[in-house]
N, C-alpha and C positions, 0 to 999 in steps of 0.2 A: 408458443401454442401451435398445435396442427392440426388443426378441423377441415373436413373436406366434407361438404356436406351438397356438394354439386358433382362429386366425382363417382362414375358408378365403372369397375372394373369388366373388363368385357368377359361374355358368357362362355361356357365352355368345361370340360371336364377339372383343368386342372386349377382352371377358377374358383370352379365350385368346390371342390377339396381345400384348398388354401382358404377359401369363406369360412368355410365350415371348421376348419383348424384356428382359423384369429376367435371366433366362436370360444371355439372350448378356451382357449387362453384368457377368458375373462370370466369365465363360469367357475365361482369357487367350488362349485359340489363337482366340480370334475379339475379337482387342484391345479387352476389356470395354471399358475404360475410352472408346473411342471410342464406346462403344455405348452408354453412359448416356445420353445428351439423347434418343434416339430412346425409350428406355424410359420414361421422364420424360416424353415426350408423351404416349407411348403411354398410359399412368397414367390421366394426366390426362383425355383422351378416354373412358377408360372407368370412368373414378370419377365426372365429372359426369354420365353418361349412363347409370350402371350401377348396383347394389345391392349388399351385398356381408351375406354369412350368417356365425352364427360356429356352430362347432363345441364339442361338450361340452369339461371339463375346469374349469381351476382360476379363478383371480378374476383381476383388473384393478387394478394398483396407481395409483396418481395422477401426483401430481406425480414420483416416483423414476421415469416414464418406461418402465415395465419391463409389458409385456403377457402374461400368462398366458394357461390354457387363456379359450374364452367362457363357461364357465359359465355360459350363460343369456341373458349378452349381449347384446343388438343393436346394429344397426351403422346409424346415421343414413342413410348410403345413398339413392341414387335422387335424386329431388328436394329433397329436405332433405343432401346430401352435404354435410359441412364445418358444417352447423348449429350442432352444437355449439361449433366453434373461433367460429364470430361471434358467439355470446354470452360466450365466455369474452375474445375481443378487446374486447366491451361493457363488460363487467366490470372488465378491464384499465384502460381507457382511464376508468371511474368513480371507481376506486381513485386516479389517478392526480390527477385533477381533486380527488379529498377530499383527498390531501396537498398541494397546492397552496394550496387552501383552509382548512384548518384545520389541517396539519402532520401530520407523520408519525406521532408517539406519538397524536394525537388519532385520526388515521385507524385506526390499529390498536387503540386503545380500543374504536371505534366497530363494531369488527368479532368482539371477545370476545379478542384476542390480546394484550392488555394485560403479561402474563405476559413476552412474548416480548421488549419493550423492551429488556431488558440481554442476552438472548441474541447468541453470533454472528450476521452478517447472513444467511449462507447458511441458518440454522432459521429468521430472519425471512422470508425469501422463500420458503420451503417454507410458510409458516403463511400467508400473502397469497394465493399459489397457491390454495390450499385452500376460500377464500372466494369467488373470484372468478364462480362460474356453481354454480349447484343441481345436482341430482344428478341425471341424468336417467336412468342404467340402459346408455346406450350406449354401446359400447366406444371413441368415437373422444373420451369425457373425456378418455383417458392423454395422446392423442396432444395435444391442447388444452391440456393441463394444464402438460406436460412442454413445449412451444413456450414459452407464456407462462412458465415456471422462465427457462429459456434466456434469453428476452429482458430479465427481470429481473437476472439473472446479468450480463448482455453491459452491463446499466447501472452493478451494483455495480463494476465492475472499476475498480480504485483507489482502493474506499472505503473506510476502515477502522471507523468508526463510523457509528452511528442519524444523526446529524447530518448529515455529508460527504453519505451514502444519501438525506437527505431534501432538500439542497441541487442532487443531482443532478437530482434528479424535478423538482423547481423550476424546471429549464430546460427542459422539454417544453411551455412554452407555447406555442409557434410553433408553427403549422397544420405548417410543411413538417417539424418535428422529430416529432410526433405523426405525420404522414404516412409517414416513412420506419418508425418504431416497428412500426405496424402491418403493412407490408410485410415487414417483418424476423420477425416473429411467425406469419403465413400462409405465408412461405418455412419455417420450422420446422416448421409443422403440415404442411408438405408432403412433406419427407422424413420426417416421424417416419408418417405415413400409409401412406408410400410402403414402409416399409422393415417397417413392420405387415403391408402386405396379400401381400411375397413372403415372407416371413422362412422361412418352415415351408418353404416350395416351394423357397427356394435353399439350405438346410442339406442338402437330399441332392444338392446338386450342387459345395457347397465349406463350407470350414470356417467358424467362426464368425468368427478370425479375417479372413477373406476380405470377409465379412459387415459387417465395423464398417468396414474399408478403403473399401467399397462406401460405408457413409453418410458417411467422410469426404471422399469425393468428389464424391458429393451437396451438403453443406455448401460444395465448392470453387467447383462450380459456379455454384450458388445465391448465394453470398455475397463470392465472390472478384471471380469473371469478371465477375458479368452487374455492371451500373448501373444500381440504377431511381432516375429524378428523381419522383416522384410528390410532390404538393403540393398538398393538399384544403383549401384557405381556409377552408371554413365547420369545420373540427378544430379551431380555435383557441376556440374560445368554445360549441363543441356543447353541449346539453344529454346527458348522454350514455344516460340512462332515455329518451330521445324515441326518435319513428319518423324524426324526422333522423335519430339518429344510427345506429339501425338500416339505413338508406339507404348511409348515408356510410360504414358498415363493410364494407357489400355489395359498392360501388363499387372501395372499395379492394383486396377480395380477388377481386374478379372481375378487374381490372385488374392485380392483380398475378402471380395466374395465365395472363393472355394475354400479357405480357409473358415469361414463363419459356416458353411454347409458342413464340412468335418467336423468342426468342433461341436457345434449344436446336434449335431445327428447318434 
């Protein structure tokens, strides 16, 4: 779930365009659903370009994906927009590389989660989650935290145990598999951002239900329709602490969001 009902986007011309486009995408007498890719632009335009404030109220859950009031908050915003998600995609992609290299129980030892070995996988990947990026205070962890669950999630699917889970991860050596991983992770953080910064602003225009409808349409978009081939050779063997691979993370979320601007446009 992603309710942000403390988070209010900062004012401004291409704010108020992008409001008013999440708007129509939930307005059936104006055939929402036609009207997502232009609101999706719209977003976009104005999250890399813009800032975004939070409002009082309650806390910020993690990985369960679930946004309260800002309580204090702040929203990465402006020219650090998404910051957060590129170091939790670092992190990701660190984690990934120590199971590779020393195996999963080891990797999870190595992180104080040791405990969690015989748990289900679903508390193993909330516990992973949790470790992946420092704590910085701004609101756009949940939305980072909750992509990388998901993309975790999207790997376990067919595994029953720690084993099967850490044989899966074993096959992310190829640049183009690590490649696709991370586009799949940026596309996450992008409706869960997206469905953050209208949330408050479309509950007095439709129901909640209506609300989840909207992100599963998003997700259809995103994940259905579009085909990204992206394939970053040097992901096979990154160091993943370097400013390579800070580079190579950049690349691919900057690339994977022009890609969702074309396609949707």
């Amino acid at each position: 779930m992603g309710t942000s009902s403390g988070y209010t986007p900062a004012g401004g011309p291409q704010w108020g365009a992008a409001k008013g486009d999440a708007a129509n995408a939930v307005n059936p007498q104006k055939s929402g659903s036609e009207k997502l890719p232009q609101a999706l632009q719209s977003h976009l335009a104005a999250r890399l370009g813009g800032t975004g404030q939070t409002s009082g109220g309650g806390g910020v859950s993690g990985a369960a994906g679930t946004h309260g009031g800002g309580g204090g908050r702040r929203s990465a915003g402006g020219g650090t927009a998404f910051r957060v998600a590129r170091a939790t995609a670092q992190g990701l992609g660190q984690f990934i590389s120590e199971v590779q290299t020393d195996g999963l129980r080891e990797a999870l030892v190595s992180r104080g989660l040791d405990s969690l070995a015989d748990r289900p996988l679903q508390e193993v990947i909330q516990g992973i989650v949790s470790t992946l990026t420092e704590r910085t205070g701004y609101i756009e962890e949940a939305d980072a935290l909750t992509a990388a669950g998901k993309v975790l999630d999207d790997l376990r699917t067919g595994c029953d145990t720690l084993d099967e889970f850490e044989q899966r991860l074993d096959k992310l050596t190829d640049s183009a598999r690590m490649s696709c991983l991370l586009s799949e992770f940026f596309r996450h953080v992008l409706v869960e951002d997206f469905m953050r910064h209208y949330w408050r602003h479309l509950q007095e225009k439709c129901s909640n239900g209506r609300l989840e409808e909207l992100r599963k349409q998003l997700d259809d978009l995103l994940f259905e329709k579009l085909q990204f081939d992206l394939d970053y050779g040097e992901l096979g063997e990154v160091e993943w602490s370097s400013d390579e691979a800070q580079a190579l993370i950049e690349r691919v979320e900057r690339e994977t969001f022009e890609l969702c601007c074309e396609v949707v446009s």
